[in-house]
N, C-alpha and C positions, 0 to 999 in steps of 0.2 A: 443438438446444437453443440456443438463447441467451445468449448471455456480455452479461450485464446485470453494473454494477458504479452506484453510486450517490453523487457525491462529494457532501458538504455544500457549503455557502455557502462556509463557513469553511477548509474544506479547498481548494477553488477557488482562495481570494484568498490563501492560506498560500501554495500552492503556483507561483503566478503572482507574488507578491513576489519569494520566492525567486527564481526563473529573470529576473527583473525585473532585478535589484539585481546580479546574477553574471550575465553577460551569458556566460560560460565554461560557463556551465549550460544545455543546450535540453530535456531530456526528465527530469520525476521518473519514477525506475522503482521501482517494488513488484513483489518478489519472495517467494516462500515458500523459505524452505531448511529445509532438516532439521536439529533441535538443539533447543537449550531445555527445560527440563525435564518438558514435556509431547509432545514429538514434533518440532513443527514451529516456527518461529516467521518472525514478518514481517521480511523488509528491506526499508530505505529506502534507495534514493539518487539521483545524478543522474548524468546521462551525455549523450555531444551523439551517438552512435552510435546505430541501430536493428541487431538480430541478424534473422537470416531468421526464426527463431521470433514474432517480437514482436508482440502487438497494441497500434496506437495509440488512445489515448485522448484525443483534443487534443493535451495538452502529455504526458500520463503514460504511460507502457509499460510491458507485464507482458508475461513470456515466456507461452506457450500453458499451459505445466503450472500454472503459479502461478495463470493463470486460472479453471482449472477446480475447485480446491481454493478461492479466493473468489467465485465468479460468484454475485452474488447479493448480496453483501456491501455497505455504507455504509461509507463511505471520511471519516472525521470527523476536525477538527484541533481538539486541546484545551488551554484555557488554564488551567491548575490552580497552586494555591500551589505545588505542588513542582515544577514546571514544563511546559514545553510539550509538544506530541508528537500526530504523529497515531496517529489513532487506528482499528482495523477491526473491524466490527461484524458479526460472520461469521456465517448463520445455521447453515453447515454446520460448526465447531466442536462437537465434542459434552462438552471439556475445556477448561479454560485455568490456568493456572496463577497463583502469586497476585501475580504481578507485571504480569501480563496480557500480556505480552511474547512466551508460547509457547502452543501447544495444540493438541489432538489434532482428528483429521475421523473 
């Protein structure tokens, strides 16, 4: 199978400013952990290390497990009155909750 993931425009240049601008910064990594009011929910963050598990994405890394719960997913950075955030478009989701923050596979 295929570990396909899909970053937008917008998520690209989000996420290349960042590491841009913080030079202390080389890899965004998205991760899945368990929690959130629906089971699972996304982390963000950044880091200059790779772990033996990781796949690289360009600049971004996601350990193997986190992969397999979004493989498939559009990876979007969104600019809303309330404010910024990216954002994942999971088709394997079968929940989410109403803050969009967590949810179930």
């Amino acid at each position: 199978m295929t570990k396909k993931l899909k970053f937008t425009t917008q998520a690209k240049e989000q996420i290349e400013k960042i590491i841009n601008k913080d030079k202390a910064k080389k890899y965004f990594r998205i991760s899945v952990k368990g929690g959130g009011c629906s089971g699972f929910k996304y982390d963000f963050s950044f880091e200059n290390n790779l772990d033996k598990d990781d796949i690289l994405f360009e600049n971004v890394i996601i350990d193997k497990v986190s992969l397999e719960i979004i493989s498939g997913s559009v990876i979007d950075f969104k600019k809303e009155m309330i404010g910024e955030s990216f954002v994942i478009n999971n088709p394997k989701a079968s929940a989410s909750c109403g803050c969009g923050l967590s949810f179930s596979v």
